[in-house]
N, CA, C and O atoms as a CHARMM CRD file, in Angstrom:
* protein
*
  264
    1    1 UNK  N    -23.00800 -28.83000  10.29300 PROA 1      0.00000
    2    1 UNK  CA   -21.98600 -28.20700  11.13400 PROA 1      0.00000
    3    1 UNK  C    -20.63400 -28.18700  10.42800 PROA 1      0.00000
    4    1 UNK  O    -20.03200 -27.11300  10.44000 PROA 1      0.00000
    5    2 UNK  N    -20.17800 -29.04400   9.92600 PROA 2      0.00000
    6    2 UNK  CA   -18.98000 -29.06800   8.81400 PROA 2      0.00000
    7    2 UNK  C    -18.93100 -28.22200   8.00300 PROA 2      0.00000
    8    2 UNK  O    -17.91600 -27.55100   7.82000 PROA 2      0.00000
    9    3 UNK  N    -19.88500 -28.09400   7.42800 PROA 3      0.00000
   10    3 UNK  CA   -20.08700 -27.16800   5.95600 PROA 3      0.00000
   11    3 UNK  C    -19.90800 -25.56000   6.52600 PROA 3      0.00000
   12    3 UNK  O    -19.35100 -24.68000   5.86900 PROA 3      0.00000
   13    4 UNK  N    -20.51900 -25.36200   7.93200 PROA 4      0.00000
   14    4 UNK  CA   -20.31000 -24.26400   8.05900 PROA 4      0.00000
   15    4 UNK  C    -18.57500 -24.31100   8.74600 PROA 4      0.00000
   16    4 UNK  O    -17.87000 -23.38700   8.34100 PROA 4      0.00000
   17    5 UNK  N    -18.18300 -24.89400   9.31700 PROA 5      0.00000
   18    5 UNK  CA   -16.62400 -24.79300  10.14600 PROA 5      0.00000
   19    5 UNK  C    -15.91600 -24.62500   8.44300 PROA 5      0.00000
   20    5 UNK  O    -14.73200 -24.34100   8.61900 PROA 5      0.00000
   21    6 UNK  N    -16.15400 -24.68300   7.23400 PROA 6      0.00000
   22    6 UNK  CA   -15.33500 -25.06000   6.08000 PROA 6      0.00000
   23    6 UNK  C    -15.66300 -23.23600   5.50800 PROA 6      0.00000
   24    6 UNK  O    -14.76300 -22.42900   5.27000 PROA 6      0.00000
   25    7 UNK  N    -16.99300 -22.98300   5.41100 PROA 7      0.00000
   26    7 UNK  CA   -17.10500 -21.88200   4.81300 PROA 7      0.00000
   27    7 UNK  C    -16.43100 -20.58500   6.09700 PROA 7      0.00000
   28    7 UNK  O    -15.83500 -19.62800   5.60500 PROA 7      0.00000
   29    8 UNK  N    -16.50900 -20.61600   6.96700 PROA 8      0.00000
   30    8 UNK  CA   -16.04000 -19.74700   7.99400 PROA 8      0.00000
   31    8 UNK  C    -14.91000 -20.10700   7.90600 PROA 8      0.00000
   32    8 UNK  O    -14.49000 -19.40800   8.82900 PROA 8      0.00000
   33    9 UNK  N    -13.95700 -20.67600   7.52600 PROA 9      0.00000
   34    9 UNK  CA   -12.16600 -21.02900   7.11200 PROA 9      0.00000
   35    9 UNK  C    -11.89900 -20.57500   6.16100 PROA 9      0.00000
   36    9 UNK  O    -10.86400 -19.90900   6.16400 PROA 9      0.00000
   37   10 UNK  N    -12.58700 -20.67700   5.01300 PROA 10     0.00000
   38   10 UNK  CA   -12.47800 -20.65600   3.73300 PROA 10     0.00000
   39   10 UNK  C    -12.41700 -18.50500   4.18400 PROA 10     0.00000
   40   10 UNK  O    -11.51400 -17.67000   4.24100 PROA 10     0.00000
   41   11 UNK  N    -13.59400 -18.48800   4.34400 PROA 11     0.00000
   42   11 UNK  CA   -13.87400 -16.93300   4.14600 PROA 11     0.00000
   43   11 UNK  C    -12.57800 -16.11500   5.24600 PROA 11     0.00000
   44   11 UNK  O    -12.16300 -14.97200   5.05000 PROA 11     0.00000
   45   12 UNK  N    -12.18300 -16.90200   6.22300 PROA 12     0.00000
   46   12 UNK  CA   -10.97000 -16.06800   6.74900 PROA 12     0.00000
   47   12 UNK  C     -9.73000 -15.85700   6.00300 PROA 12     0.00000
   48   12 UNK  O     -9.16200 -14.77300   5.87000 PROA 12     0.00000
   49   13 UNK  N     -9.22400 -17.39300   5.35400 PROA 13     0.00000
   50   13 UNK  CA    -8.20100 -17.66200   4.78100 PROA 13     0.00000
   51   13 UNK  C     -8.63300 -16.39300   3.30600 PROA 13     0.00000
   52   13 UNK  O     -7.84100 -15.47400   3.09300 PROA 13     0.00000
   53   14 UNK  N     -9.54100 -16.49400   2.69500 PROA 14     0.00000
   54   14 UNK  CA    -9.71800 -15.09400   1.39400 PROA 14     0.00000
   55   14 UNK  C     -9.55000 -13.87400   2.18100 PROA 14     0.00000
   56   14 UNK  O     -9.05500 -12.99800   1.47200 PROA 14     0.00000
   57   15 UNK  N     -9.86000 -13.32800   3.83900 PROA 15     0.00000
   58   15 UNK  CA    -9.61600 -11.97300   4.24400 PROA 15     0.00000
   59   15 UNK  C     -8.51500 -12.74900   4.30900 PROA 15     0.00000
   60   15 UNK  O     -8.54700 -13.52700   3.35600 PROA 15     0.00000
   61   16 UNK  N     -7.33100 -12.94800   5.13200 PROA 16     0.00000
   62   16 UNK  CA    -6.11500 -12.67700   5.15500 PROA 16     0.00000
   63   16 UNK  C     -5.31100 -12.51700   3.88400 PROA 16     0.00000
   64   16 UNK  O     -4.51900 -11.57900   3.96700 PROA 16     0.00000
   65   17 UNK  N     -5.28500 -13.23400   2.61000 PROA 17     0.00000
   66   17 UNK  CA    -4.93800 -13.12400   1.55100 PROA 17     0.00000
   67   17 UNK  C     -5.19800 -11.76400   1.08600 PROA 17     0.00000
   68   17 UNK  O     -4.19700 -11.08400   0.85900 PROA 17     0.00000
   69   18 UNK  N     -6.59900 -11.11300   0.85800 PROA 18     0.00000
   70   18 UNK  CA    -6.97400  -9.73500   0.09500 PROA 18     0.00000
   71   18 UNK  C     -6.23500  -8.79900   0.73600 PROA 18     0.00000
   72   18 UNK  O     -5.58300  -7.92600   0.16300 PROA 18     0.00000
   73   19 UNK  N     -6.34900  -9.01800   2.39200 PROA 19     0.00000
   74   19 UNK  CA    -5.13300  -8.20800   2.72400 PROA 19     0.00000
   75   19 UNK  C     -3.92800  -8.24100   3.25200 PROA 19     0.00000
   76   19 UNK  O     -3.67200  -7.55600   4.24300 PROA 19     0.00000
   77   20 UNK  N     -3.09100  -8.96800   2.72400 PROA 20     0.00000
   78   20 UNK  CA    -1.41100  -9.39000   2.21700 PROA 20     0.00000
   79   20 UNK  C     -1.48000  -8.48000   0.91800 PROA 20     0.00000
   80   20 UNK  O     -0.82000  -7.48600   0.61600 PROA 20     0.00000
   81   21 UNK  N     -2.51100  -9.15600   0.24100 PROA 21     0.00000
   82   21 UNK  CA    -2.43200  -8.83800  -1.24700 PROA 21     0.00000
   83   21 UNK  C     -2.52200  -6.79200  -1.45300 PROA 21     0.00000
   84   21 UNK  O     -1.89600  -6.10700  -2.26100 PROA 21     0.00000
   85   22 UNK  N     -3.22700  -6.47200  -0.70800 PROA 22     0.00000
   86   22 UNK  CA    -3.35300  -5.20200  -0.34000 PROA 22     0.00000
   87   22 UNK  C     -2.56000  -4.28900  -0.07500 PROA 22     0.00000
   88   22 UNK  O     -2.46100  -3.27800  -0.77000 PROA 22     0.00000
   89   23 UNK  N     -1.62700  -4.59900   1.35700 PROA 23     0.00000
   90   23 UNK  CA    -0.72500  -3.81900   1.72100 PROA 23     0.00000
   91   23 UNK  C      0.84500  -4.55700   0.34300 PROA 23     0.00000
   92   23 UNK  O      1.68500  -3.78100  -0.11100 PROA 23     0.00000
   93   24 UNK  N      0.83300  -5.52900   0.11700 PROA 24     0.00000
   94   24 UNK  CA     2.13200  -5.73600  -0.76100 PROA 24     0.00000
   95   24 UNK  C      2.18200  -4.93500  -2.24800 PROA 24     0.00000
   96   24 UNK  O      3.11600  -4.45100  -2.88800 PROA 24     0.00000
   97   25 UNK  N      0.92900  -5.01600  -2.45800 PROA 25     0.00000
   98   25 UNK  CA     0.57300  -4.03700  -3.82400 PROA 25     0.00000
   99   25 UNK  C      0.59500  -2.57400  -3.42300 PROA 25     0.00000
  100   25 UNK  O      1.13700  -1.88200  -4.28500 PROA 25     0.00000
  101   26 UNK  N      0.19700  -1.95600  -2.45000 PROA 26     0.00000
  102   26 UNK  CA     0.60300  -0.34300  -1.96300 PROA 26     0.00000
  103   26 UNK  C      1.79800  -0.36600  -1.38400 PROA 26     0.00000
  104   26 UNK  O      2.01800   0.79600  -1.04100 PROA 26     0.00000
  105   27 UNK  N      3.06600  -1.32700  -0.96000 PROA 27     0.00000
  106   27 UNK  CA     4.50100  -1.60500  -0.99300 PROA 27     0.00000
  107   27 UNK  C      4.99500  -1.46400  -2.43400 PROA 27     0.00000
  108   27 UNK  O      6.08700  -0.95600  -2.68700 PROA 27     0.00000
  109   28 UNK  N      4.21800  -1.89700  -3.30700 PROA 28     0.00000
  110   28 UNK  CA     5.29600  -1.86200  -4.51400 PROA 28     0.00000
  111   28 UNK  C      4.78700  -0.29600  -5.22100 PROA 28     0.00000
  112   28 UNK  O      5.40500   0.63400  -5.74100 PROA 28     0.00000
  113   29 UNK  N      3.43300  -0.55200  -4.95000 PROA 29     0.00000
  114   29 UNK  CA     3.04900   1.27600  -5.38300 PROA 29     0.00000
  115   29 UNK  C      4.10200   2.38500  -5.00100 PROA 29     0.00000
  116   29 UNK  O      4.64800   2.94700  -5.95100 PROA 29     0.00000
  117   30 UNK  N      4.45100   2.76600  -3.73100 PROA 30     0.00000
  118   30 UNK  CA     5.09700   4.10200  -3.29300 PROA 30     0.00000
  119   30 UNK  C      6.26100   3.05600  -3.69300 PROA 30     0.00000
  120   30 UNK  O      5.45900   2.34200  -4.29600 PROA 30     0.00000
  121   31 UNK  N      6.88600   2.70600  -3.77900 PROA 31     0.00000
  122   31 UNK  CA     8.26100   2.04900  -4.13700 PROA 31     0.00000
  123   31 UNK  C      8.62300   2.50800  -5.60400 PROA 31     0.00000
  124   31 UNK  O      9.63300   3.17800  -5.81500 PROA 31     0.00000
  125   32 UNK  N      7.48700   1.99800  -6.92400 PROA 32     0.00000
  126   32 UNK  CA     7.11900   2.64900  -8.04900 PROA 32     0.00000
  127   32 UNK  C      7.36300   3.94200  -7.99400 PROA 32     0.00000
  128   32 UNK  O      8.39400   4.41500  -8.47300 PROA 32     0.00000
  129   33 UNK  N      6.17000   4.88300  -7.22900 PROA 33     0.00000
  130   33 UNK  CA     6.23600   6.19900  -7.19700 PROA 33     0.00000
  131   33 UNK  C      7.43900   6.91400  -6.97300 PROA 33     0.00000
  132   33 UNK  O      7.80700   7.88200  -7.63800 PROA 33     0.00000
  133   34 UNK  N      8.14200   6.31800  -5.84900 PROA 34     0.00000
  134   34 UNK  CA     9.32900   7.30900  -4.89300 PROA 34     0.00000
  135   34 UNK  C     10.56100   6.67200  -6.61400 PROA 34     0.00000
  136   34 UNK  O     11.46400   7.47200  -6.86000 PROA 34     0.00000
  137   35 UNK  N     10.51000   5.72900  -7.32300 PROA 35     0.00000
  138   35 UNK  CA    11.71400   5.53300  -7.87600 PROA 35     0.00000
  139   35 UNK  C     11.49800   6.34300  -9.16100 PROA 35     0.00000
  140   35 UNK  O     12.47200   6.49600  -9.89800 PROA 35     0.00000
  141   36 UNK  N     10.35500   6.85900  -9.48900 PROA 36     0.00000
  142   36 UNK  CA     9.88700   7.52000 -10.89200 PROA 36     0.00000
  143   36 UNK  C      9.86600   9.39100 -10.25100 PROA 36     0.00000
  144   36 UNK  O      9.71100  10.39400 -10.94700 PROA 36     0.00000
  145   37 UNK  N     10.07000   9.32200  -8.79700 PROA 37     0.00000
  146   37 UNK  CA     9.98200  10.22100  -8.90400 PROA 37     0.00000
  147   37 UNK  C     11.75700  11.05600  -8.48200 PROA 37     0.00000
  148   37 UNK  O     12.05300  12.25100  -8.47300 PROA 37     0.00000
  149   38 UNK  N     12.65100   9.78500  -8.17100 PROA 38     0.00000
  150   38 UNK  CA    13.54900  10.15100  -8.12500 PROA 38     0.00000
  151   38 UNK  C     14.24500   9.97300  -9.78200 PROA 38     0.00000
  152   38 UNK  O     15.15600  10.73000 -10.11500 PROA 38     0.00000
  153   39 UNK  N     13.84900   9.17400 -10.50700 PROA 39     0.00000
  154   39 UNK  CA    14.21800   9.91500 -11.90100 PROA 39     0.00000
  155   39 UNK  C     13.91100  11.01800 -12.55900 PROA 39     0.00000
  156   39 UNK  O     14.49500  11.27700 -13.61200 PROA 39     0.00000
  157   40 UNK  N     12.81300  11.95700 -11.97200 PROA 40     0.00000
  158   40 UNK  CA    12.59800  12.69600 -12.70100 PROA 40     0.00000
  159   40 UNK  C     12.68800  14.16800 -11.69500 PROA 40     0.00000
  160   40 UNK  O     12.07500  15.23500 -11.63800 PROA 40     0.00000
  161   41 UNK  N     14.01000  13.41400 -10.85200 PROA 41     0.00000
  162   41 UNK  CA    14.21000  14.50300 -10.03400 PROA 41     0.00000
  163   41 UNK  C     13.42700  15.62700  -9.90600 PROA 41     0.00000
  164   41 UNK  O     13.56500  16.72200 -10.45200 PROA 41     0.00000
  165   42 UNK  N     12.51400  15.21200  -9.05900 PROA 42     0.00000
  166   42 UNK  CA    11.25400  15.95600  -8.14400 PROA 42     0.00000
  167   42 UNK  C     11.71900  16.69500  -7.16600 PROA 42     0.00000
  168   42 UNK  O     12.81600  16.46700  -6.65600 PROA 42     0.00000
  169   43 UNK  N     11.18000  17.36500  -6.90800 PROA 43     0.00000
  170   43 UNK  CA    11.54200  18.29600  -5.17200 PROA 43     0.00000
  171   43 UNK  C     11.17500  17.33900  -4.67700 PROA 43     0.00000
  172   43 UNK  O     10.33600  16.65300  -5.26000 PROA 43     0.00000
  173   44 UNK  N     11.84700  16.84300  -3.01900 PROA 44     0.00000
  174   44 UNK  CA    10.81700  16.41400  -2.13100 PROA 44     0.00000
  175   44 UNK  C      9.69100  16.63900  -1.69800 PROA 44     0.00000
  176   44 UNK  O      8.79800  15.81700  -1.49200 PROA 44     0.00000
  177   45 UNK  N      9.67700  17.69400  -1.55000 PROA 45     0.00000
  178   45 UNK  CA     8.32000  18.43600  -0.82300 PROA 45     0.00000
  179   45 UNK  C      7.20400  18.35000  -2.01200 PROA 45     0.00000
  180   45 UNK  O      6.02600  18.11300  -1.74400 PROA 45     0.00000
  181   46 UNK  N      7.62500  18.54200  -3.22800 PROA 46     0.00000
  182   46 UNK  CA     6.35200  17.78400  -4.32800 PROA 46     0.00000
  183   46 UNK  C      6.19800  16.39200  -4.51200 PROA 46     0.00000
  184   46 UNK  O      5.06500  16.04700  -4.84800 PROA 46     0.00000
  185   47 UNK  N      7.02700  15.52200  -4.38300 PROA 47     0.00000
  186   47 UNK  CA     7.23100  14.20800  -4.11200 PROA 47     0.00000
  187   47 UNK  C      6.26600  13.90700  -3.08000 PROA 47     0.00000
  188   47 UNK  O      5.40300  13.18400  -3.57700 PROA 47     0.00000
  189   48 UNK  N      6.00900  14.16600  -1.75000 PROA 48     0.00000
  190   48 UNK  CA     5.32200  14.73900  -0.51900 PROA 48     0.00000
  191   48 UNK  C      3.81100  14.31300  -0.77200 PROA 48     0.00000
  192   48 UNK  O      3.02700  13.55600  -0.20000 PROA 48     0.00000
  193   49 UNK  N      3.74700  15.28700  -2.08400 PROA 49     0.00000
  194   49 UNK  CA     2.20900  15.73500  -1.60400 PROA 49     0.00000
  195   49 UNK  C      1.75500  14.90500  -2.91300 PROA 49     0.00000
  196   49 UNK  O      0.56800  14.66300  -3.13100 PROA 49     0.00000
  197   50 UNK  N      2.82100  14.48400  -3.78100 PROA 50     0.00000
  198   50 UNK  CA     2.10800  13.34100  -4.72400 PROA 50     0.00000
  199   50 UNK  C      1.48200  12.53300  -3.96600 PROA 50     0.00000
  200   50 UNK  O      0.26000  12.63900  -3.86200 PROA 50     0.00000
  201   51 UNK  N      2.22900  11.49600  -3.23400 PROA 51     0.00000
  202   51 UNK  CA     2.16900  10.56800  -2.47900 PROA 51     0.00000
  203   51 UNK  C      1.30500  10.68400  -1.36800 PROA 51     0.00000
  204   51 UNK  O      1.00400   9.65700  -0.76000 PROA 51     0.00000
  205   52 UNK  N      0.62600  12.35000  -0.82300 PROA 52     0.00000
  206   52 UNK  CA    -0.48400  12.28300  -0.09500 PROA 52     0.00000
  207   52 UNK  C     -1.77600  12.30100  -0.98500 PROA 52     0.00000
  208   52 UNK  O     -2.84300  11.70300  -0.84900 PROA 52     0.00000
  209   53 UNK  N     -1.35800  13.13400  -1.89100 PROA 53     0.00000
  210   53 UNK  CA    -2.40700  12.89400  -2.76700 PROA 53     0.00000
  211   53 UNK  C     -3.02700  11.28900  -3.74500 PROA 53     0.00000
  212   53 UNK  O     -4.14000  11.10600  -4.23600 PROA 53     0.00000
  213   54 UNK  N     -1.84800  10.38300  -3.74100 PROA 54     0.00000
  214   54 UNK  CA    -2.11200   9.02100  -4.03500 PROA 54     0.00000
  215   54 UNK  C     -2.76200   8.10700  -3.32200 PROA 54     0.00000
  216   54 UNK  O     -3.74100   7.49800  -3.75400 PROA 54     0.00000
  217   55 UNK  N     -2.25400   7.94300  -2.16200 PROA 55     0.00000
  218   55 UNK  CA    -2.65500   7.12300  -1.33100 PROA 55     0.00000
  219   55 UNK  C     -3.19500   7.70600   0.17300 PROA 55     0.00000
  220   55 UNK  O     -3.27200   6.89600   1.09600 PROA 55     0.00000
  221   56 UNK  N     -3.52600   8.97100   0.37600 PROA 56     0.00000
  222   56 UNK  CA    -4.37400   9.15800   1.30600 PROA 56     0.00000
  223   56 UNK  C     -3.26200   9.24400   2.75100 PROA 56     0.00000
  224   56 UNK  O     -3.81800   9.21100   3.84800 PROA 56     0.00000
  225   57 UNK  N     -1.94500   9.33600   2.71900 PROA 57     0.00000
  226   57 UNK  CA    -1.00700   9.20300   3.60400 PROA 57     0.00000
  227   57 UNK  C      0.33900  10.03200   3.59000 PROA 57     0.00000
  228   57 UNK  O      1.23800   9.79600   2.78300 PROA 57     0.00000
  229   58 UNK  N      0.39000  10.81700   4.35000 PROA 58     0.00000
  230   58 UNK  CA     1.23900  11.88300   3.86800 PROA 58     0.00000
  231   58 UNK  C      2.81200  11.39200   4.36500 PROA 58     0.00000
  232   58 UNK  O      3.20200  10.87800   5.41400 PROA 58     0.00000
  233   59 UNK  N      3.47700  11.77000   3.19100 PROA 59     0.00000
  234   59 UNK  CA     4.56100  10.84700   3.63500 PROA 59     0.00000
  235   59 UNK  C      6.09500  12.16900   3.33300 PROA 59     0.00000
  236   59 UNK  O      6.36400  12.64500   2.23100 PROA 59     0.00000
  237   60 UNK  N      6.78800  12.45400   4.53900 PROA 60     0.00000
  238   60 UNK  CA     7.25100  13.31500   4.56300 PROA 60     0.00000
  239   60 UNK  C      8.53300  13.34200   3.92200 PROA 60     0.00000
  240   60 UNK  O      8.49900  12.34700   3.19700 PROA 60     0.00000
  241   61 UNK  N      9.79200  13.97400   3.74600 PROA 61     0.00000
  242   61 UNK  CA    10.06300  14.41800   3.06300 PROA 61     0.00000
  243   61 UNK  C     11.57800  13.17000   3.00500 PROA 61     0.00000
  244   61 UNK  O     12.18600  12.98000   1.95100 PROA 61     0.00000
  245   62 UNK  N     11.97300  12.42300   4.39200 PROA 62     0.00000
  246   62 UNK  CA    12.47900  11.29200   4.08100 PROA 62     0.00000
  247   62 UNK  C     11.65100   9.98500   3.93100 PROA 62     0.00000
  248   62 UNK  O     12.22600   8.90000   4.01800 PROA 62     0.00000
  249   63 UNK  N     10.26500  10.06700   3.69800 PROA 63     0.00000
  250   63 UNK  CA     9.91900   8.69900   3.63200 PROA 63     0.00000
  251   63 UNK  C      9.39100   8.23200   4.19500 PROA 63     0.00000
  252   63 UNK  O      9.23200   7.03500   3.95500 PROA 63     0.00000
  253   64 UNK  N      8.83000   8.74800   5.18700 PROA 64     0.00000
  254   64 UNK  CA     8.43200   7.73200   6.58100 PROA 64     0.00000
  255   64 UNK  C      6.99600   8.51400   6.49200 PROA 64     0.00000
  256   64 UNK  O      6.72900   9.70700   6.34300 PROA 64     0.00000
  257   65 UNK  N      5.95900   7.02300   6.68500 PROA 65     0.00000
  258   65 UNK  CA     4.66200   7.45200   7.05000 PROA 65     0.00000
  259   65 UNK  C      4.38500   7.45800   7.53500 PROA 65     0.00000
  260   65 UNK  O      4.56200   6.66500   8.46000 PROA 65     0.00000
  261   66 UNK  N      3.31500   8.70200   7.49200 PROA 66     0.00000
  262   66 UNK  CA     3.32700   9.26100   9.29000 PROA 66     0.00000
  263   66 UNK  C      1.44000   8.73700   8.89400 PROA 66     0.00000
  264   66 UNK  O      0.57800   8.82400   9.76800 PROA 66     0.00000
């Protein structure tokens, strides 16, 4: 009974981590993207559809995902 209360902890505590680790790494992704793409002064509206085309989330023309 221990062994299992340890592996059922263990295996929650690795999901919550993979996804911290998940959404903080696609935080620094579009953060990356939106700052490479304001150096290379992009249209927004192509900026847009990079960023739907990256990550599956269309993100409009100030930023906000919809």
């Amino acid at each position: 009974m221990k062994v299992k209360n340890i592996v059922l902890v263990s295996a929650c505590v690795v999901i919550l981590f993979s996804v911290f680790y998940y959404f903080s790494f696609r935080e620094k992704a579009i953060n990356i993207e939106l700052n490479l793409s304001n150096v290379l002064f992009l249209h927004k509206k192509q900026r847009s559809d990079n960023m739907g085309i990256l990550f599956g989330t269309y993100i409009d023309s100030y930023g906000v995902l919809k």
